[in-house]
N, C-alpha and C positions, 0 to 999 in steps of 0.2 A: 502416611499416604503422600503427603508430600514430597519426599525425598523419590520414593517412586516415581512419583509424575517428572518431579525435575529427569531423572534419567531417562525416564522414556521421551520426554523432549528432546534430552542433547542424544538419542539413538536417532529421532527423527531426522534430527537436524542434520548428522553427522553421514543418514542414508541419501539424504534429499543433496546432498554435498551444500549445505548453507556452512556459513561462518561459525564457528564454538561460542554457545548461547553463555551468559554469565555465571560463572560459581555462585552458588545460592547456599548461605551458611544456617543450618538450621540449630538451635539451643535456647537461644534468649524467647523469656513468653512474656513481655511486655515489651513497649516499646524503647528501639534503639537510636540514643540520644548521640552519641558519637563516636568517632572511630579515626585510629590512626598505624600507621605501619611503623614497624621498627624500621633500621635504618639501613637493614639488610634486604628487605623486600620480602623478602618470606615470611615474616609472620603481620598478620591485621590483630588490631588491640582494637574491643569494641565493649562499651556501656551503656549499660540499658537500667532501664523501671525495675526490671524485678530486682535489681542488685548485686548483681553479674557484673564481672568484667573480663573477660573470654579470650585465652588468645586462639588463633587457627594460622594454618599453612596455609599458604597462599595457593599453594599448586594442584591443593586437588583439596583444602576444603577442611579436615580433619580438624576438631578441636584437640587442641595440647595443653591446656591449663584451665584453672578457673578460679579467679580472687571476688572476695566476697566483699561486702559493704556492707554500712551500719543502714542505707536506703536506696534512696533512689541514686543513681548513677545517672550522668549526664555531660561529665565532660573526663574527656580520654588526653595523654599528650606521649610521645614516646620518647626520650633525648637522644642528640644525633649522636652519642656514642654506645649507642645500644645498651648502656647498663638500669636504664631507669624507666618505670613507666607511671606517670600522673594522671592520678583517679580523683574526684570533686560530686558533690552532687548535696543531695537534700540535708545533708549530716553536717552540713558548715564546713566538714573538714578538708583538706589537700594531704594523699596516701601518695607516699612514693612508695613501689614496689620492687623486688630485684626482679626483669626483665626477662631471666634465665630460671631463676629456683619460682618464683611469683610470691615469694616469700615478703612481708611486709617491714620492711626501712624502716619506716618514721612517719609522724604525724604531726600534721602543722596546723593548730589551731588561733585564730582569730577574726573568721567574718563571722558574722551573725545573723547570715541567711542564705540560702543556698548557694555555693559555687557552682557558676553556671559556666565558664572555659577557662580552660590551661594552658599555659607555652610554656616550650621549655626556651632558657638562652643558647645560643650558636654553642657556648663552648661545655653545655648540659650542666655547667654547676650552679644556676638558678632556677628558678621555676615562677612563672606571672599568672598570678591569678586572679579573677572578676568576678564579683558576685553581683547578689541580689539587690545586698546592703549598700552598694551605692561605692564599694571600692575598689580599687585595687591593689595587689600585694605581692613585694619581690618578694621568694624565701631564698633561701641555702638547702639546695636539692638534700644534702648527705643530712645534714644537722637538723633542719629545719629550724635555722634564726631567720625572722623577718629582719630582711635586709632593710626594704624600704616599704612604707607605706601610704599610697595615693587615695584620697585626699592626705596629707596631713597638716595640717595648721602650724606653724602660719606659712609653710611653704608653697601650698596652695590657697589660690583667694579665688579662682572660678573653677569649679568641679563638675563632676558629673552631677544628676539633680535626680538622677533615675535608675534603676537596674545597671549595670552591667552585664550585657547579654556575649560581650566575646575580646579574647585578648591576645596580641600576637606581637613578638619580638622583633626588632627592625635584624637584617644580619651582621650587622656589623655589634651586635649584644647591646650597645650604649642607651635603645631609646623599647620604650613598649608604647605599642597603641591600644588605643581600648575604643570599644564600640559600645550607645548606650540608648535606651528604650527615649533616652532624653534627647534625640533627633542628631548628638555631636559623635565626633571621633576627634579623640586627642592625643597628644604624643606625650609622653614624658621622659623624663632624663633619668635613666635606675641610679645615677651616683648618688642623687639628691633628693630625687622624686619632683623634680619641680617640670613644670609644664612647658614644652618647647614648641616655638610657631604657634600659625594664626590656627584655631579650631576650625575643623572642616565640618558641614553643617550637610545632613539631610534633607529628603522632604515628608518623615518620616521616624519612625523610632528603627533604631539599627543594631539588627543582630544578628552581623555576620561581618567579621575583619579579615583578611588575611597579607602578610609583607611578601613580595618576590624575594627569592634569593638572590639577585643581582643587586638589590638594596634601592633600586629605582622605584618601584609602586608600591601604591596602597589600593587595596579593593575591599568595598564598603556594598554591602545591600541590606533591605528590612523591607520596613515596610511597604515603602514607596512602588515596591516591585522593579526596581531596576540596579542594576551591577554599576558600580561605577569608581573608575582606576583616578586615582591620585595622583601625582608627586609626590614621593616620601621626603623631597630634601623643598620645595617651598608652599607643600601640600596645598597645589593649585589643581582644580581640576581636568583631568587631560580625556576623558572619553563617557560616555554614557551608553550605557548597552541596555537596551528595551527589547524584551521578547516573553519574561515571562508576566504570568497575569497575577500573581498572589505573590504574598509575602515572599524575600528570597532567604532561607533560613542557613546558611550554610556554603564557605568559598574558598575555594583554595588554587593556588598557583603550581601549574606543572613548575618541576626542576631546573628547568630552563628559561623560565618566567615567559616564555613566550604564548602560552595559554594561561587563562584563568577557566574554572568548572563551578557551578552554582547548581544550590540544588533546593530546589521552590515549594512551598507549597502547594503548586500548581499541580505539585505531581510528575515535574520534569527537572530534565539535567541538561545540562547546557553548556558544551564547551565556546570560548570564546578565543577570541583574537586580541591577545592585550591590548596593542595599539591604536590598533583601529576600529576594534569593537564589533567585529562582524562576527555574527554565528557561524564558527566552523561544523559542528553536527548536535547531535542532542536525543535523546530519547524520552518516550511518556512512560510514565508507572502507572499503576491501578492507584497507587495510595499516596498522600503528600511523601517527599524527599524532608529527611529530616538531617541527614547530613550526608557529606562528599569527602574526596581527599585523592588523591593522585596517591601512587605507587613511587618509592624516590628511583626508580629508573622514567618513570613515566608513562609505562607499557601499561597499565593498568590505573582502572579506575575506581573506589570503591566509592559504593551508595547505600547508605541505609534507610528502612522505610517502613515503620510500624515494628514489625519483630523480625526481616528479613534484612542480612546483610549482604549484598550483592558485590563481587570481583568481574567489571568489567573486562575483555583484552581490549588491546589498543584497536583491532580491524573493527571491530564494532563502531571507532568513530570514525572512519574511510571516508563514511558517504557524507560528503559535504553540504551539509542544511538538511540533512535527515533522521527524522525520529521514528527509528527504531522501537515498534512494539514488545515487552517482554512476558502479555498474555495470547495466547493462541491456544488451539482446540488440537490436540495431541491426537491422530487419528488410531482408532482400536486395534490395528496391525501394529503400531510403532509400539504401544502400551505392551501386547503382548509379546512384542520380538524381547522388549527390556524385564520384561516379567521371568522371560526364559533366562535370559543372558544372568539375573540375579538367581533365579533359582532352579537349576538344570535338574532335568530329570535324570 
């Protein structure tokens, strides 16, 4: 029934001449923890609860594969050379998968409680991963050797003290940051693992990190309910963005680092203005946002929210400081025009 309704909306939409409402990806029956694009734009990689990890066409929606897990799914990663994709979740383990066949690489076992996010490195032959257990961990995407392991003693003397909620690679490969339920975000060195510059401190437990590609910021949100951009080179704080009212779960930087996107508990998405922090546009959901991601053209946005994974286009964010409703009342003509159009007498 859904699937109907969605088309009978985008008939309405498309009679009423409005804007093309978002691709709405239906398969996963619990909820979707995170989602990332290959590097080609066309395909979205997304894991969820039931233990799914799904890939789909971007252009019109179509599932094309499905990799299975030992539980729960919860964190997704793609590498920028399109050959690999990283799966984590309630199993302790990090799955690299071939990206093409979904056929399963290799397995990297050593946290000891749930990996909750993945990055891959710039040049895709790492992979950094954050759990539950309070670490984090370089591997070797092919082999799966731990390269480096954060905390490790005695390299590190001040650590995280908490969760590991999110982990994301500087671009220049040399440094990961990690975000943690323990209010900090830290940097470290992958040669060594050892801790680099002053900790950047919340007002809140934090879990949601993301690095611009220009290698200029860091964007950190959690609890506190607000976005807030960095210095990645003397990780001073450069901006504060306040709009959402719940937890911010979820952040990522368009292509061109000159947006960041959050996506809140509140139930909203929110693009921003790196710089200067202004709300460029943003829409409400019915359900909390549980994760976001940009398209690496940019054209697009995806969001996920309970079991719905949603492909924004780019004109959806036009209207500057506008949210954009994605429930409305489908009138009984538009229902039946798309009833016909599916199944012709």
């Amino acid at each position: 029934m859904s699937r109907l309704y969605d088309r009978a909306r985008n008939a309405y939409w498309s009679v009423r001449g409005l804007p093309r409402p978002p691709l709405v990806l239906h398969g996963h029956t619990d909820f979707i923890w995170s989602v990332a694009f290959l590097p080609d734009g066309k395909q979205a990689i997304s894991g969820s609860e039931d233990g799914s990890i799904r890939a789909w066409m971007v252009e019109d929606g179509e599932q094309v594969g499905t990799m299975k897990e030992g539980g729960f799914v919860v964190a997704v990663a793609a590498s920028s050379d399109g050959r690999w994709i990283a799966t984590g979740g309630h199993d302790m383990t990090v799955t690299i998968w071939n990206a093409t066949t979904h056929e399963k690489v290799v397995e990297m076992k050593g946290h000891t409680d749930w990996v909750r996010s993945l990055a891959f490195s710039p040049d895709s032959a790492r992979v950094v991963s954050g759990s539950q257990d309070g670490t984090v961990i370089v591997w070797s995407t092919t082999t799966g050797e731990r390269l480096a392991g954060l905390p490790r003693p005695p390299l590190v003397l001040h650590g995280h003290t908490d969760w590991i909620r999110s982990v994301a690679f500087l671009p220049d490969g040399k440094q990961v940051i990690s975000g943690s339920l323990d209010g900090s975000i830290r940097a470290w060195r992958v040669e060594d693992g050892k801790e680099v510059g002053t900790v950047m401190k919340e007002g809140g437990a934090v879990v949601a990190v993301a690095a611009s590609s220009d290698g200029r910021w860091i964007a950190t949100g959690g609890e506190d309910t607000t976005v807030t951009i960095w210095s990645a080179t003397t990780h001073e704080k450069v901006v504060e963005m306040k709009g959402h009212t719940d937890w911010v779960r979820s952040l990522a930087f368009s292509p061109d680092s000159a947006r960041v996107v959050s996506g809140s508990a509140d139930q909203r998405v929110i693009v921003w203005s790196t710089t200067t922090g202004e709300r460029l546009a943003g829409l409400k959901r019915d359900r909390r946002v549980l994760c976001v991601r940009f398209s690496p053209d940019g054209k697009r946005i995806a969001s996920c929210d309970w079991f719905d994974l949603r492909i924004w286009h780019s004109h959806i964010w036009r209207n500057k400081r506008t949210f954009i409703p994605t429930a409305f009342r489908v009138p009984r003509a538009a229902f039946r025009c798309a009833r016909t159009a599916m199944w012709p007498r």
